[in-house]
C-alpha positions in Angstrom: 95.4 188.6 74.9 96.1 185.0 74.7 99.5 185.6 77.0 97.3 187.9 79.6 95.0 184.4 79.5 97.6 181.8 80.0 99.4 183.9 82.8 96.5 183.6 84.5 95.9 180.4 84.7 99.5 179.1 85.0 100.1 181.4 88.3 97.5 179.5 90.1 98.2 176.1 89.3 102.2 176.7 89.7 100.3 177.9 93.2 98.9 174.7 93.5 102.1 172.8 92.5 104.0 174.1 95.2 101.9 173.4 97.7 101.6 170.1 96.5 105.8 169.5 97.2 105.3 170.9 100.5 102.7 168.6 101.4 104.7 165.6 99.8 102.1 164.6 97.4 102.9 161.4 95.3 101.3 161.3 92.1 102.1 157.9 90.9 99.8 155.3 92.5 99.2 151.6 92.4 96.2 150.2 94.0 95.4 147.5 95.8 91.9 146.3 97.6 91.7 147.5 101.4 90.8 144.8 104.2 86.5 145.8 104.0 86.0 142.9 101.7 86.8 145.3 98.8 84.3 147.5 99.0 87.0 150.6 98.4 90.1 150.7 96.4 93.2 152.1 98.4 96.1 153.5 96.5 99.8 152.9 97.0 102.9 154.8 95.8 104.9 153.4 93.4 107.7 151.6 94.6 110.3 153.3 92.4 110.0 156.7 93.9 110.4 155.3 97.7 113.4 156.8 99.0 114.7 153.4 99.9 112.8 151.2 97.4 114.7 148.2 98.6 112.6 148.5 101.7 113.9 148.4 105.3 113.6 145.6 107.7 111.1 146.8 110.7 110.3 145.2 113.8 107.7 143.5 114.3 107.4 144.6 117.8 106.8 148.1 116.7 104.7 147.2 114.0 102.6 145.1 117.2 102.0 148.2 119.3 100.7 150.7 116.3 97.0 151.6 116.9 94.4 154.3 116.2 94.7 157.6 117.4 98.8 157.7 117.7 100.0 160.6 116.8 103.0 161.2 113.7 105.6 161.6 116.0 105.0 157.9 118.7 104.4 156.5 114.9 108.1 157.9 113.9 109.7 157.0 116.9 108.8 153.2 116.5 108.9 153.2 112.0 111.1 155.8 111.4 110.7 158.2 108.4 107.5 158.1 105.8 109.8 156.4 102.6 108.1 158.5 100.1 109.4 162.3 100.8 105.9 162.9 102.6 106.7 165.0 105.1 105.3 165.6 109.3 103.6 168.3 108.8 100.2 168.9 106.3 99.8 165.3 105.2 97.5 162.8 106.2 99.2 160.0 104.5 102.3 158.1 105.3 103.5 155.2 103.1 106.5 152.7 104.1 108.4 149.8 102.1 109.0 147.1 104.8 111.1 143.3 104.3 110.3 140.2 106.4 112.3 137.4 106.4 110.6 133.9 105.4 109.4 131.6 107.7 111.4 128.7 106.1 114.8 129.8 108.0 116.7 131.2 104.6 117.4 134.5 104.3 115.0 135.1 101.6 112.7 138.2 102.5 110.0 139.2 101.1 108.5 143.4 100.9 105.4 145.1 102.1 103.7 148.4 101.2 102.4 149.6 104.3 99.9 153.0 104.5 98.9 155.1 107.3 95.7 157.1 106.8 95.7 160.1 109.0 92.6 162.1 110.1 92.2 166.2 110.5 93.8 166.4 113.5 96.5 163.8 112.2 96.1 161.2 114.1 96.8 157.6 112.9 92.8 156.1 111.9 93.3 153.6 109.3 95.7 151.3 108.2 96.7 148.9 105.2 99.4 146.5 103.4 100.4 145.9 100.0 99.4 143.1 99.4 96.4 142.2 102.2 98.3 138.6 103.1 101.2 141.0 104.1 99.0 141.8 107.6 99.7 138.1 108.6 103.2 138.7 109.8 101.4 140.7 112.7 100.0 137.6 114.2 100.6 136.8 117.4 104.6 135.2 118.3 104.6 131.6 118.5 105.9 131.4 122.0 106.6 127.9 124.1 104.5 127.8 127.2 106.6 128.2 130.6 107.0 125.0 131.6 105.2 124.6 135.3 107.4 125.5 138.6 108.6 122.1 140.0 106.8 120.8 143.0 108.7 121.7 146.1 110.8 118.4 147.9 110.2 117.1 150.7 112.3 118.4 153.5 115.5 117.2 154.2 114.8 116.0 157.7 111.9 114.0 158.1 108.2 115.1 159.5 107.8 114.5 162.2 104.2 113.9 163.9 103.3 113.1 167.2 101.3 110.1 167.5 99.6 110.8 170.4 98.5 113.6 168.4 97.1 111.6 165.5 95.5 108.2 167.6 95.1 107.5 171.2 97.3 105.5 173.3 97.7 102.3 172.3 95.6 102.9 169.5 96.3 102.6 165.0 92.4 104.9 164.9 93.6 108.2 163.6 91.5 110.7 166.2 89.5 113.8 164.6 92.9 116.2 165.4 95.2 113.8 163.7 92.7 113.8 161.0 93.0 118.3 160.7 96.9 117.5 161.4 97.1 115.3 158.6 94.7 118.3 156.2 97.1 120.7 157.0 100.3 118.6 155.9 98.3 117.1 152.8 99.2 119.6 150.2 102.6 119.8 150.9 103.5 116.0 150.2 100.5 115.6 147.4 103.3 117.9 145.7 106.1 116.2 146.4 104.6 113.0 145.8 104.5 114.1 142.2 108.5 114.0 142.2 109.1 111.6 145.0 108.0 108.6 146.6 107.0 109.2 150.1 108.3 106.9 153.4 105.7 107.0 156.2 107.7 105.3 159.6 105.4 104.5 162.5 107.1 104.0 165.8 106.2 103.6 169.2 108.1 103.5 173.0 109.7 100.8 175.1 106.3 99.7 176.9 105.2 96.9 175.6 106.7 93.7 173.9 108.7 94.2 170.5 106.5 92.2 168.3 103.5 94.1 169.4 104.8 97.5 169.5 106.0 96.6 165.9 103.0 95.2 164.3 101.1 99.1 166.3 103.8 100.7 164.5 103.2 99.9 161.0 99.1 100.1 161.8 100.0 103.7 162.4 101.7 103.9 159.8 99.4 102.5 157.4 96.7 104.5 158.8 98.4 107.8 157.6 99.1 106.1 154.4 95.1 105.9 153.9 94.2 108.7 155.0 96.9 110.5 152.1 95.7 108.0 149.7 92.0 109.1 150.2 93.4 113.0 150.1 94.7 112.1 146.6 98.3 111.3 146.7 99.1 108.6 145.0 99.0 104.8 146.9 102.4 103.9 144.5 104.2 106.7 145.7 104.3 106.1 149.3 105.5 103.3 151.5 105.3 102.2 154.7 107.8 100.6 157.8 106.9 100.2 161.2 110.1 100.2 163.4 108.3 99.6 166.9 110.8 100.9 169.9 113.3 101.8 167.7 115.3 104.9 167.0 113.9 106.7 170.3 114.4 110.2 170.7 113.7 110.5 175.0 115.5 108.5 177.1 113.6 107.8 180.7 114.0 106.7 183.4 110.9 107.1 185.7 109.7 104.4 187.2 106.0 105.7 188.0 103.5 104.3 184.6 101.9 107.4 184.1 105.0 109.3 184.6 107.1 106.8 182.3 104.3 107.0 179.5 104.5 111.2 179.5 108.1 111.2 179.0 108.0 108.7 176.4 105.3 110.8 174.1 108.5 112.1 171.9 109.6 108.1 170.7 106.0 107.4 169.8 105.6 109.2 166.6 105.3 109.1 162.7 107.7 110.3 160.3 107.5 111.0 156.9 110.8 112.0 154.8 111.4 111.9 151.4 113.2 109.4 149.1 114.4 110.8 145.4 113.1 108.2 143.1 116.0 106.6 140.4 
């Protein structure tokens, strides 16, 4: 009677045993508080019957893009293997064993217990570490900000702007289009003023004494610079010269004054270039 009894008893739990092993049930535990304020106790393998108890160094980039709802196989293609014979299928717990190298540049490391809780339809819902302070090597990278693109130069050759655009003849007043010439050309050298000095040249043509073309030269030239200097580029970084008939780019020869003072429109102009500080 007493064998009848026990046979019946051991069949189911050798039953029970067996399944067990195929599930890949661990019954040695450890516990540790979960990351709710320790309001409930989670339960970690012990560290003796991980299959690589030393631990494995993971990346941190994988570790980064885990998140609820994965399923077993995205979670084995960026950890690898549970550590603890627990298998893909019929378990809803994973456990790992993972090293991190110290922040103090030695190659001391230090291990993790890492646990994946899995729900019915065993997909990835909770997770926790072995010890808590272990979750801090998932903080963000400490990464160096990109330093800011370098303003663009100045062209190589010089702007160049019709005066007769920017002030009437025989005039240093900037006119209302030289003023919307000037907007549009603004951004470019605030940037480069951040780099470079700027050079602002005023010139005029031949008509006209040379001290007095000279001295509506560098009027005009001045008169740019303020208007820049209002616009926000800095008054240090720019310069001005006023080179009266010099440098002319039209040569004429007409002898009629209105004729002479069209063709001559190209020599009275203002140029602003560039010069790379030391």
């Amino acid at each position: 009677m007493q064998s009848a009894s026990w046979k019946r008893h051991a069949l189911p739990a050798a039953a029970i045993g067996l399944a067990c092993a195929l599930a890949g049930c661990s019954s040695v535990h450890s516990k540790a508080t979960a990351g709710d304020g320790g309001a409930t106790e989670v339960s970690f393998p012990d560290p003796s019957r991980a299959s690589v108890p030393e631990g494995i160094f993971v990346n941190i980039e994988n570790l980064r893009k885990i998140a609820p709802g994965m399923t077993k196989t995205q979670l084995y293609n960026l950890l690898g293997a549970p550590h603890f014979s627990e298998g893909l299928m019929g378990v809803r717990q994973w456990n790992y064993i993972f090293d991190f190298r110290k922040a103090d540049g030695s190659n001391d490391y230090f291990s993790c217990q890492y646990r994946i809780d899995f729900d019915k339809d065993y997909r990835a819902q909770q997770f926790h570490w072995k010890p808590e302070s272990c979750k801090s090597v998932l903080g963000e990278p400490t990464t160096t900000p990109a330093p800011e693109p370098a303003p663009a130069p100045m062209p190589a050759e010089p702007i160049r702007l019709s005066s007769d655009a920017l002030f009437d003849f025989d005039s240093a007043d900037l006119t209302e289009q030289g003023r919307a010439q000037l907007s549009a050309l603004l951004q470019q050298v605030q940037s480069a003023s951040h780099i470079q000095n700027i050079l602002i040249v005023g010139y005029t043509d031949r008509i006209g004494s040379d001290s007095y073309n000279l001295g509506l030269s560098r009027r005009r030239a001045e008169s740019v610079r303020r208007f820049l200097a209002d616009g926000g580029v800095p008054a240090s970084a720019m310069q001005v010269e006023g080179r009266g008939k010099a440098d002319p780019v039209a040569q004429c020869r007409d002898t009629d004054r209105k004729a002479l003072i069209a063709c001559l429109a190209p020599n009275r102009r203002v140029e602003l270039s560039g010069v790379a500080r030391p």
